[in-house]
N, C-alpha and C positions, 0 to 999 in steps of 0.2 A: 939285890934289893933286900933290904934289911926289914924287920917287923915297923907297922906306921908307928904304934904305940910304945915300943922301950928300946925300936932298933936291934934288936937282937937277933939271930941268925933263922933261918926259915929253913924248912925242912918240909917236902913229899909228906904226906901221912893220910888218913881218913879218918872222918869226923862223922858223930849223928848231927842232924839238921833238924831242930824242935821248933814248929811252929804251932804256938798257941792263938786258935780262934775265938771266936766267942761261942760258936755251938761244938765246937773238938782241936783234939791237939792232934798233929800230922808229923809222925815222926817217920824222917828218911835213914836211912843208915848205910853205913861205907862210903860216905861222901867222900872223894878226892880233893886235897884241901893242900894247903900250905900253913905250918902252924910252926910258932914263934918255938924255938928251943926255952927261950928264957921266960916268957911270961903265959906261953900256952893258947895266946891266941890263933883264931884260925882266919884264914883267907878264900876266898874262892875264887878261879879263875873269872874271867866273862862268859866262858860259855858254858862252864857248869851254875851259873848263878842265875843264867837263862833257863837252864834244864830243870831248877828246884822252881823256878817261877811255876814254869809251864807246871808243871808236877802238883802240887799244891793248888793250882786253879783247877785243873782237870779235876781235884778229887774232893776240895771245900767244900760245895754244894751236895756229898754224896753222902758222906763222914757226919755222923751224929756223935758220937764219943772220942775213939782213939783211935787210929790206924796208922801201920808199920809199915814202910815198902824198904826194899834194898834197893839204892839206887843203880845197878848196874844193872837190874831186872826192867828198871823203868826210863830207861835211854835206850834208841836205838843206835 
């Protein structure tokens, strides 16, 4: 399967994952991704897109400014 957006080849890689809220930004890191060679976009499986859901909910409500996690510390 080729990139959605230029077609271009996909390749394994890890990516940070930056979600900006309204009361903090949640940045995950080492995300396991699929990213385009040609234009840098990234992908994420189904069930790593499930794991940043969860992730992200579980910590919204707790995060007032900024917070970091690596995500292979926060899957089990």
């Amino acid at each position: 399967m080729g990139c959605f957006f230029c077609k271009g080849t996909l390749k394994n890689s890890f990516t940070n994952h930056v979600v900006n809220l309204q009361n903090c930004i949640i940045i995950i890191k080492n995300v396991p991704c699929e990213e385009c060679t040609q234009c840098g976009e990234t992908f994420y499986s189904d069930d790593v897109a499930e794991q940043l859901e969860e992730i992200v909910n579980k910590f919204k409500k707790m995060v007032r400014d900024v917070a970091i996690f690596d995500y292979a510390n926060m899957v089990a």
